[in-house]
Structures are given as C-alpha cells and as structure tokens.
C-alpha positions, -999 to 999 in steps of 0.1 A, spaced: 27 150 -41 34 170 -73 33 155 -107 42 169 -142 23 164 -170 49 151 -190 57 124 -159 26 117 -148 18 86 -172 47 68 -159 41 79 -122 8 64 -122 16 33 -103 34 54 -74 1 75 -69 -14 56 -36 -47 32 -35 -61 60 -10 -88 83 -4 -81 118 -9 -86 152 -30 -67 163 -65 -58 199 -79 -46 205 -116 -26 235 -122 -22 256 -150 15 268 -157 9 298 -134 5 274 -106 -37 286 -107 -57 259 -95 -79 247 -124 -97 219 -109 -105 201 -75 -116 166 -76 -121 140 -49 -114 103 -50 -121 69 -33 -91 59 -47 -68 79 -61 -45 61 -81 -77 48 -100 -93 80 -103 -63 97 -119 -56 67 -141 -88 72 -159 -79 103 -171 -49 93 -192 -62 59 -202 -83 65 -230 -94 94 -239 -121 111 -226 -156 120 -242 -162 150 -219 -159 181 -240 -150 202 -206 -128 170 -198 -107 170 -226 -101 210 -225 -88 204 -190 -63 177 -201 -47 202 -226 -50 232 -200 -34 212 -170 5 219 -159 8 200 -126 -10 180 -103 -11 171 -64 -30 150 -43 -38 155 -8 -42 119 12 -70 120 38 -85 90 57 -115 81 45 -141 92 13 -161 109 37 -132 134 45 -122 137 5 -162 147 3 -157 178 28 -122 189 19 -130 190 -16 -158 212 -3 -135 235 11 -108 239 -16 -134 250 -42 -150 275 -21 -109 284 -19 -97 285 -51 -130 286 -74 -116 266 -97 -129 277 -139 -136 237 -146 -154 233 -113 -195 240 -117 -208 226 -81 -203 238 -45 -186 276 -55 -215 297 -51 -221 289 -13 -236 255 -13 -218 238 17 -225 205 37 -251 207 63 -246 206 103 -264 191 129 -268 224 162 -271 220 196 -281 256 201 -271 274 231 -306 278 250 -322 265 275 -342 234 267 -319 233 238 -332 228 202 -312 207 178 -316 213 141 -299 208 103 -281 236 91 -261 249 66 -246 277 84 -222 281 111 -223 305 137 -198 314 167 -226 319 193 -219 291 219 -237 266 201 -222 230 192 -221 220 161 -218 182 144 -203 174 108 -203 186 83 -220 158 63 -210 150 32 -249 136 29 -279 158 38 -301 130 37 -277 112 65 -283 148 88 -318 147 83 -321 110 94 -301 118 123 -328 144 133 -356 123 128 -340 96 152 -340 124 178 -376 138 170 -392 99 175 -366 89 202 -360 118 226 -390 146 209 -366 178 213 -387 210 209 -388 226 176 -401 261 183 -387 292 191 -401 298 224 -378 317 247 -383 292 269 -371 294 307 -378 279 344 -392 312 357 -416 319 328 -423 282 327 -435 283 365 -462 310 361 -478 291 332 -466 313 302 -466 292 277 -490 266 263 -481 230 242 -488 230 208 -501 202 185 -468 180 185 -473 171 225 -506 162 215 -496 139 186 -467 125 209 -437 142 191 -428 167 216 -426 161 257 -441 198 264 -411 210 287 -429 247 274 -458 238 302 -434 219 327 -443 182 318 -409 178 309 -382 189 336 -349 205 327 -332 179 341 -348 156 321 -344 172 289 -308 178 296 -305 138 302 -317 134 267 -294 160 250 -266 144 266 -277 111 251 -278 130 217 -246 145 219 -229 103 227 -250 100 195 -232 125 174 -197 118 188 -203 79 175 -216 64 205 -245 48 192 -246 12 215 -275 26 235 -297 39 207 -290 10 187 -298 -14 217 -330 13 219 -340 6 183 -336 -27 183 -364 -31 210 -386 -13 190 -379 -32 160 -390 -61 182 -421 -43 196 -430 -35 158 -420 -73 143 -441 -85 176 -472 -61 164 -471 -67 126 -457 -35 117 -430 -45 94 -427 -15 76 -421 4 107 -399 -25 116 -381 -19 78 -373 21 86 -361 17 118 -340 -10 107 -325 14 77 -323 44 108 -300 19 126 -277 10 92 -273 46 84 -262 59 120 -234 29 119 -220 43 88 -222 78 91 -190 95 109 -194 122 133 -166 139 134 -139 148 105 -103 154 102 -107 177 78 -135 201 97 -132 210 131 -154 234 154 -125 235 184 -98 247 156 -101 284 143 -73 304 121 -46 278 125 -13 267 101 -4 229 108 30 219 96 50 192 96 86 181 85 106 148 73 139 148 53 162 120 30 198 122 21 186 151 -5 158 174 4 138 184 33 98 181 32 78 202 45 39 198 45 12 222 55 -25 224 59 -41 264 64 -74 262 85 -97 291 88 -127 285 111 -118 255 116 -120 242 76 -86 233 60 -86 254 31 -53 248 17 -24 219 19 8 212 0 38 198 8 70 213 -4 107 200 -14 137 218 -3 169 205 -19 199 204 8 226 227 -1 245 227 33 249 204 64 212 217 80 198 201 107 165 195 100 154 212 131 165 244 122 154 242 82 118 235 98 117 269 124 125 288 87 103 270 67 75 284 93 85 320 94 80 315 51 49 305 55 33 328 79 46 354 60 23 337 27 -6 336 50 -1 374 55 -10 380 90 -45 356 91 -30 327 113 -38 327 153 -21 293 163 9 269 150 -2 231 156 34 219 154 48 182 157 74 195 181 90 230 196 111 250 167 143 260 172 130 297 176 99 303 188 92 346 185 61 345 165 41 377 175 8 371 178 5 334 166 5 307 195 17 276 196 2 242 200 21 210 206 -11 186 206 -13 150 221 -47 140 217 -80 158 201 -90 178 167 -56 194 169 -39 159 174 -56 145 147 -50 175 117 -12 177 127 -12 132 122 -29 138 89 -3 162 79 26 140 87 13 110 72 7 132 37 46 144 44 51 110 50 35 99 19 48 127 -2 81 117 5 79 75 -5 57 87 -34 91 109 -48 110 79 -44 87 53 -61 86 82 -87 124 85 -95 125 44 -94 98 47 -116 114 70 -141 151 53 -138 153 21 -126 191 22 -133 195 48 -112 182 28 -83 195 -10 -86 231 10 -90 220 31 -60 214 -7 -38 246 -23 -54 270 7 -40 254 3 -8 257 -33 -10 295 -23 -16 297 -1 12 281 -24 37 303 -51 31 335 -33 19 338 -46 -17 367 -35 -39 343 -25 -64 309 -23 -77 289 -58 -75 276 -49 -108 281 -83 -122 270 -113 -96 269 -149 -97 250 -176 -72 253 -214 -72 228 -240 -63 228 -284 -60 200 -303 -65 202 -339 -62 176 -373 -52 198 -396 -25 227 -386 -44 206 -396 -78 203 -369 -112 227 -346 -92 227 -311 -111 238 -273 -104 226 -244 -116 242 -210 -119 222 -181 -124 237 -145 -136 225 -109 -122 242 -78 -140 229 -47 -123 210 -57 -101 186 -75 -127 186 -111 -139 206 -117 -172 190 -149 -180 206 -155 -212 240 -162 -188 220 -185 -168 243 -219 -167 232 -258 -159 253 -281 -149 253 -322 -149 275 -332 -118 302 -357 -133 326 -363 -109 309 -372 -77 289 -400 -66 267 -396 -37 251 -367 -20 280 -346 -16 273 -309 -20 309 -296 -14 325 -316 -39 295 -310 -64 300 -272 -57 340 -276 -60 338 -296 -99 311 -267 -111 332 -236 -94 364 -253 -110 346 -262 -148 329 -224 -151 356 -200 -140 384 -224 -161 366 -223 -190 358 -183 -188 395 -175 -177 401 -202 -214 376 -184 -232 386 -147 -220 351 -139 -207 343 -111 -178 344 -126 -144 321 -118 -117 325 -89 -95 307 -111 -69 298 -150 -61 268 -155 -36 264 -188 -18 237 -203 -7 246 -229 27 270 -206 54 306 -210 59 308 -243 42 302 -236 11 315 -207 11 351 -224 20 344 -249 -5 339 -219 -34 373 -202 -19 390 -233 -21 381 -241 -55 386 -206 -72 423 -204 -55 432 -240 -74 423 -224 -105 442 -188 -100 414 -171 -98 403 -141 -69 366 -132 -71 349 -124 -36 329 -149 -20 299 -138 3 273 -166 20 240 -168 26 235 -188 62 193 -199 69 176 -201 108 161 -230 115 127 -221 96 147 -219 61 145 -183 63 178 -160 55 189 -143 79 221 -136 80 250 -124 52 287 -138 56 315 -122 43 358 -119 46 380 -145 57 370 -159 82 333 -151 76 319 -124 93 284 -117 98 275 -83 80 251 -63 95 223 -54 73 185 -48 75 163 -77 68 142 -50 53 165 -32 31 167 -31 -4 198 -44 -4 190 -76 17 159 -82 -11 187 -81 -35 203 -108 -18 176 -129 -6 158 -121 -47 192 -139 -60 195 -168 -34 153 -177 -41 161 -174 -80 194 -200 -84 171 -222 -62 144 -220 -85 163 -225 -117 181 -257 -99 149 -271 -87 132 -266 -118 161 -282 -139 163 -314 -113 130 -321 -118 131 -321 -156 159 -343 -154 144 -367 -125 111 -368 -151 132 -381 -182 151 -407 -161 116 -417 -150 102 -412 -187 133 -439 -202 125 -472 -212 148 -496 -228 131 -495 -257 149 -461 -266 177 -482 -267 172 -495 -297 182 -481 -330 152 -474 -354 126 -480 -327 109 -440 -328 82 -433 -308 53 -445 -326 67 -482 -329 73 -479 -291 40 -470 -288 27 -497 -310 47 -524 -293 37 -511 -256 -8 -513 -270 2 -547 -288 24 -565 -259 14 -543 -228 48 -547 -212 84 -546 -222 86 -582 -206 66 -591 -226 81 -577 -260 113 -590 -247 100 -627 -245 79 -625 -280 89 -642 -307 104 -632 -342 71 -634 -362 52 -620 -332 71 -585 -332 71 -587 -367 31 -590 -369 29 -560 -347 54 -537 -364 70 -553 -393 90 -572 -406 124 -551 -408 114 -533 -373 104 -566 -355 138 -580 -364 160 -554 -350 137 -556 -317 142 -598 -317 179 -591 -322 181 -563 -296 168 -586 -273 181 -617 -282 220 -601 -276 211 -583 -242 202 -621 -234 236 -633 -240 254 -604 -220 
C-alpha cells in the first residue's frame, strides 16, 4: 500500500496491526529507507506522533515523498525481507546489513557422512540449506543440539567407505571426549549416520516431537543426578527450538530467478501485486493500481500487466509463479508455474493476501479521507437495492416502550446521511391508548409528528424504518395515508433469536435481498439498535420518576428539604398523614406544618 506524505496522518488507522517491512521514497520514487515492524500500524504511528529526537530521524521525515508497506506473516519473515531489500536498494538512511552482512544458514553439505555447519554464505553445490535466521545465536544453538545429540563430524576429511575399509584415517580427540561417533575409523556405519541426518533434517523442517521427547529424558536423567544447571540449558535448548521457524516465506532454496504476481480488481481499478526473487530471496514487491478506462476483463488486464513487468526485470526472470493460466502464455524463455502446495505455493499466497490487503487498505483510506463520500456511496445502494424514488438521505425509525401497558413512550430517532442527527431525535408520551397496544401507540405518534411537520412546513423524511415486520409496517402506512402524507415505509422483521434478518419493503412487503454483511444492512440494523436504545433509555427514566413520586410532591410549598425533614422526623408518609397539627409544625414549622395538616386533612374528606 502507498501513502502520501500529505495523507498519511489521516491514513494511519487504515495501516494493518501486522507484521511486515516499510520503504520511504523520495519524490523520484528512490528508496530512502527500509524498516521492519511487529506491527506496522504502531511502528509507522510513532513517526508522526511527536516528534522525533533522532537527528538522522528527523532529516528523513523532511526527505520522505511516499511510503509502502509490504504484509508478511510473522516478525521473523519482516527480519529476513528487510534483509534483502537493503542489500537491494542500499537505502542513504540505512547503516546496518548493506555491506554484506546477511543472516546465517544451517548446511547439510553434500558429502558422504555429511557435515552440518552455520554459515553465512550460500552456495549451489547440492548442498541443503536451512533458514536464514533472523538470530545467529538461535543457528548456533541449533548446531550445538546436533553436536551433544547426534555428534556429526566436524572435519574435513574426504571421508568414504573404500578409504574407510583399509584403515586410512584415524579419530581425533572429539571421539575420545564423546562428541564425535568416529564414522572416520568405521565405528559409526553409513547407515547409521544417515539415520541421524535424517533425524536432523525433521529437526530443521519443524519436526521437533522426538528431540524434545529426547531432551526431556535427559533433563530427567540430569534433575535425577543433581545436575540442574545441565538440567537449566537443556531446558532453554528445548524453548528455543519451539520458537525458532525453519522455513520462511520470504527465503526459499527450491525458488531461483522467479516474478510472483497476482491480481484482484473493484468497480474502479485493477490491482496488481508482485514480489521479484533472485536465488530464491524476494528482493522487491509492490503492488500497483490501474484505473479502468474500458470494459476489461480482469483476465486479460492481468496477461499485460505480466508482459510490463518482465520487460522491468529486463531479461533476469526464469519462472512466472502465477495464481492461474494468462490469457496468453508466449513468454520466451520464462516458465510458468501454477503452484498448489510448497515454497512456490506459499510466495504466490503471500502475494495475494498483500493484493488483498492493498486493496481494503485503499478503501479504508478513501473512507478515511471522505466519509461523505462513502455513507452517500451505502445510501444509493440502499436506493438501488430496494428501488427508492430517491436518495434515503434523510431517515426516520420508530420504537414503543412500555411496563404491562404502564409509562408507555415512543421514541423517534433521525439519521441524515447516513449519520445520526441527534438534535432531531423526538420523545413521545403515548396519550391516547391504554394497555399494551403497539399498533395503536405507533398509529397516535406517526399521526402527531408528520401533522405537525406538514403544520409547521418542515422537510419530511425520504425514508421511515420500522422495527416489528409487516405489522407495523401496515400500521405506519395506514396512519401516514389519514394524514395525506406519502413517505416510504420499509420494515425490519427479527428470527427467533432477536436477531435482524430480514428487510421488508413495497406493498405487500417483500423481502429485499441484501447481505447481512453489507454496509448497507449495518446501516439498517445501526438505525433499528439506536431508536431502541433511545426508547429504552427514555422508558426507564420515566419508569424511575413514577417510582421516585411520593404524594408529598403534591403539596404546594413542600420542596425537597421539608420532604426530607418530614420523611427523618416521621419515617413514613402514614405516619405524617396521621400526625397532628403541632406535631408537623414541631418538625417543619409552623406555616409549612399547616399546609401539610390541611393537605391531609382534605384528601381525608374526598
């Protein structure tokens, strides 16, 4: 993903909570910088935050034009192909890792009686090779495990069966301080030593039960002897070989000169995302945006975009690793791979999930920048799925709320835009209707809003939701047509676990077919959650005060310190009503204690 400087403080939430590597441009489009991250939304955040002490820091701030991520799957990965892009591009602000340094392998040479040894270098001679690892100390601790567990040979003997038969060579001080088996003298059979490199090689793939179950026995042995410091390292070999990984998506020694690309598309551009690999490294990725200009299948667009970018790799590329077959497939000299499962497999999924991300991060990015842009964007496909007669730019919802037919309320709430306007929000006491009756409830409120708009020459809605199915729905038809008024109606109908899940509209309602995971039906379901808030809320505020009343507000002068003065003297209104003149006078005085005694003494006669 590609930000510009001047977007990138408002894109900052869009940026994914991955792993992955960073590049800042200069206006040439030079890379200036490589960085790797844990996470890279937090990692580019703390660049624009405050601002920096670096010296170098702050010169690259001013310096920068652009910047891209690359998402990758785990830190370890982030470690390597940050490795690789700065031996690429020798960025000015980068200091480490661009004369040389690289992370170190583990080698299985290709011998007889094998030897396996750190290295930093990596040569096409038949020999396997494990990593890289981001951690030379984890390679090195890998090693030791094999040097105490199955005592591989560390010389350079030219070491074979026939020359081992006549008694050429002799064993050297590590058999005789138990760290080597001396296959150089025959005590240790090829087949045997074979065995063990087979073991080490289920070892450096991630198949580590056996050695674990291995080391745990002589953790045991040690614990049983007293040795706990022995007991301590082996214990640390163990947690190190569980977190190390193996093998890396971003480093492979089955992939040579390769181009991996893959495609995805919207309404507006095609994507096209690449990764270059030379000796089996990726030392390159972007993805690019093509805006459509023509009806192009996607198909097509992605055969052209390849024949663009060999041409950019001038001539260095041996094999396409390609999602599917292109359209035209007359590259000279390049083959191409279709993969299922390995290496390849796993470089061209790594692509597609960055073309993938790429393409949500330019979304959240222009929602970011223009929100307007996209709630109108859900309303006109809110219009278009249900066949409005115009933008629902203005909508209203309606809600009851009522205790066995007790406090009944409704509330109306207001969106405009797709957004809540809560200064419209409306509450309603029910006045009209006794008993639990949500129809007529919903009738008297319909009738008393839209009357009093059409009186007062307000903007009626573009849109009413309800919130109950076909009912209500009826009932809010019903209601406006008394009045004179035509808005459209839609409903809201619930499944049996209170969940929406469907969206009624026309006459008779019809069940409108859209995604439960849209945007559109969020829309919905946001407005249908919010009047039901708001109604709840304003029912139980009104179902407190009728709880709160005590007919002592009743009577005139009686505030709420002489309440409570009455209540701590008399402890009951029973009591206060059966207390005599002098009594409430005592407590209150003499002016405030009569109009109590007469309140009382006239509710007696009633």
């Amino acid at each position: 993903m590609l930000l510009q400087k001047q977007e990138i403080v408002e894109s900052l939430s869009t940026i994914p909570e991955l792993p992955g590597c960073y590049t800042y441009r200069d206006e040439r489009g030079v890379v200036i910088y490589v960085g790797k991250a844990k996470n890279l939304r937090r990692r580019l955040s703390s660049y624009f935050q405050r601002t920096p002490e670096d010296r170098k820091t702050r010169a690259l701030l001013r310096s920068f034009a652009t910047v891209e991520y690359i998402v990758v799957k785990s830190e370890h990965d982030a470690l390597l192909l940050e490795n690789n892009l700065i031996k690429q591009y020798q960025p000015v602000y980068n200091v480490l890792l661009k004369e040389g340094d690289t992370y170190p392998y583990i080698c299985i040479k290709n011998e007889p009686f094998p030897r396996v040894f750190v290295t930093h270098k990596y040569i096409r001679d038949g020999s396997e090779y494990y990593g890289p690892y981001p951690s030379p100390s984890m390679a090195w601790t890998i090693i030791s495990l094999f040097r105490r567990i199955f005592k591989f040979r560390t010389c350079s003997l030219n070491l074979n069966e026939e020359d081992i038969a006549i008694g050429k060579f002799k064993v050297c001080l590590k058999y005789h301080i138990d760290r080597c088996n001396g296959p150089c003298e025959g005590f240790q059979s090829k087949e045997e030593y074979d065995r063990d490199i087979n073991e080490a090689r289920k070892i450096l793939k991630g198949e580590v039960g056996e050695v674990k179950q291995r080391l745990k026995r002589e953790i045991g042995e040690a614990a049983a002897g007293l040795d706990f410091e022995r007991a301590g390292r082996l214990q640390e070999t163990i947690s190190q070989i569980e977190g190390y990984q193996a093998k890396s998506m971003v480093m492979s020694d089955v992939i040579g000169d390769a181009l991996v690309v893959s495609a995805a598309s919207d309404l507006k551009s095609f994507y096209i995302n690449y990764f270059e690999i030379h000796e089996g490294s990726i030392i390159a990725g972007r993805t690019l945006e093509y805006r459509k200009r023509i009806e192009e299948e996607e198909s097509h667009f992605f055969a052209t975009a390849i024949v663009e970018l060999l041409n950019l790799t001038k001539g260095k590329v041996k094999e396409l690793i390609l999602p599917y077959e292109p359209e035209f497939s007359d590259f000279p000299g390049v083959t191409i791979t279709i993969p299922q499962r390995g290496d390849r497999r796993k470089v061209l999924d790594l692509s597609m999930a960055n073309v993938r991300q790429y393409m949500r991060d330019k979304h959240n990015q222009a929602e970011k920048l223009n929100p307007e842009q996209r709630n109108t964007q859900i309303l006109r496909e809110l219009q278009s799925f249900v066949g409005l007669p115009k933008l629902p730019y203005h909508v209203e919802a309606f809600d009851n709320s009522n205790t066995l037919g007790t406090n009944p309320i409704a509330a109306c709430v207001v969106f405009k835009g797709a957004m809540p306007s809560k200064r419209d929000y409306r509450l309603y006491h029910i006045r009209g209707v006794s008993g639990p009756d949500d129809y007529a409830s919903m009738e008297e409120v319909v009738i008393r809003r839209y009357s009093r708009m059409q009186e007062e020459g307000s903007d009626l809605p573009d849109l009413i939701v309800t919130d109950g199915g076909k009912g209500h729905m009826s009932t809010v038809k019903s209601a406006l047509e008394s009045i004179g008024v035509d808005i459209p109606v839609m409903g809201l109908a619930k499944d049996d676990r209170h969940n929406t899940n469907q969206v009624l509209y026309g006459d008779p309602p019809q069940v409108v077919g859209i995604m439960q995971r849209s945007q559109v039906f969020f829309l919905l379901e946001r407005i249908q959650n919010e009047v039901h808030r708001f109604a709840i809320k304003f029912h139980r505020d009104e179902r407190s005060k009728s709880q709160r009343h005590s007919i002592l507000d009743e009577i005139q002068g009686i505030g709420p310190v002489n309440k409570k003065k009455l209540l701590r003297t008399f402890k009951s209104v029973k009591r206060i009503r059966e207390a005599s003149l002098e009594e409430l006078q005592s407590a209150i005085g003499e002016v405030k204690g009569k109009e109590v005694y007469n309140f009382f003494q006239d509710k007696a006669k009633e």
